[in-house]
C-alpha positions in Angstrom: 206.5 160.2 -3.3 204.8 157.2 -4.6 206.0 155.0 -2.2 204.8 157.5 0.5 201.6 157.6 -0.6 201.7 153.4 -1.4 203.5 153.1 2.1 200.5 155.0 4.0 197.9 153.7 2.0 199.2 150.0 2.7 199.3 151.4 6.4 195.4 152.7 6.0 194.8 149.0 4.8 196.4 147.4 8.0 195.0 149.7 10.6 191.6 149.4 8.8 192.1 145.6 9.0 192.9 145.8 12.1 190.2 148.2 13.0 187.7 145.5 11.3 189.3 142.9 13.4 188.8 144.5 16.6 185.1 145.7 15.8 184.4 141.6 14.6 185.5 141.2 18.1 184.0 143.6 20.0 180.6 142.3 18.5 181.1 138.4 19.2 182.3 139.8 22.9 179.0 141.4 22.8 176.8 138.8 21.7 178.2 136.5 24.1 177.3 139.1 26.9 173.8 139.3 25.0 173.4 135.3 25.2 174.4 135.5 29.0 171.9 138.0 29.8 169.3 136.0 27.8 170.1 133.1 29.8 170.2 134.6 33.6 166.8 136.7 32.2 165.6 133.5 31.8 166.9 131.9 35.5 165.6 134.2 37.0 162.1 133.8 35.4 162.1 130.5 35.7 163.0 131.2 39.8 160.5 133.7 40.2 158.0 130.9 38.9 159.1 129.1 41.0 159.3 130.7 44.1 155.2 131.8 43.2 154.7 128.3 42.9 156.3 127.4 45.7 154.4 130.3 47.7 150.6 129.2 46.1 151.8 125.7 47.2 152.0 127.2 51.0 149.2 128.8 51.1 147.0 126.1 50.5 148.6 123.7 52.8 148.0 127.0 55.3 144.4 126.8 54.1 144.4 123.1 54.8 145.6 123.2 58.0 143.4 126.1 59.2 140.5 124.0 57.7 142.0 121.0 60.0 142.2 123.1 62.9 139.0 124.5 62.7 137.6 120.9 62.3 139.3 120.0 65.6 137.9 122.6 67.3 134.6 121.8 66.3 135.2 117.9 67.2 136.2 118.8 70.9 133.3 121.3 71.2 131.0 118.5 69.9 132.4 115.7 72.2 132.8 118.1 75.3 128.1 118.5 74.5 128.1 114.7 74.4 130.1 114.0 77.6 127.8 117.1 79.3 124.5 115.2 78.1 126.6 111.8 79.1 126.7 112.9 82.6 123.4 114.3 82.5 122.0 110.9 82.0 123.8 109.5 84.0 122.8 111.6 86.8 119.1 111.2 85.5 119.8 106.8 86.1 121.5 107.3 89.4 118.5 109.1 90.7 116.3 106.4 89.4 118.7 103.7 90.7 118.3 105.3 93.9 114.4 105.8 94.0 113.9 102.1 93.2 116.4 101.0 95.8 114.4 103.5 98.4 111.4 101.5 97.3 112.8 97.7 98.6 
């Protein structure tokens, strides 16, 4: 009866070992899970960041090249008045040019 009891103690002892074992396991397996997370958390923090970055970055260039375009527009506006006041005065000389030649 003693060594029953010894036998299923000592078999306790092993499948509590083992049982301790697996459970020390189990918990590294899920720390490294934990640590993997952590670090694709992070990834895709430091993606999103960029990707805003990246977005801000577009926007302004956007900004700049409406601002360009705007500019441009302004410019050919401005040049098409001075070729208008260009052949205005030119008109205004030919007539003159014409008067004093009628007068020779």
């Amino acid at each position: 009866m003693k060594k029953l009891i010894l036998s299923s103690m000592f078999a306790l002892a092993m499948l509590g070992g083992c049982h301790q074992k697996q459970l020390a396991q189990q918990k590294a397996e899920a720390n490294k899970a934990r640590e993997m997370a952590e670090k694709q958390a992070l990834k895709a923090e430091r993606s999103a960041l960029l990707a805003k970055l990246a977005e801000q970055k577009a926007q302004k260039q956007l900004q700049i090249a409406e601002r360009a375009r705007q500019e441009a527009i302004l410019a050919a506006k401005t040049a098409e008045m001075l070729q208008k006041q260009c052949e205005a005065q030119n008109r205004v000389l030919l007539e003159k040019v014409a008067k004093l030649e009628k007068k020779k």
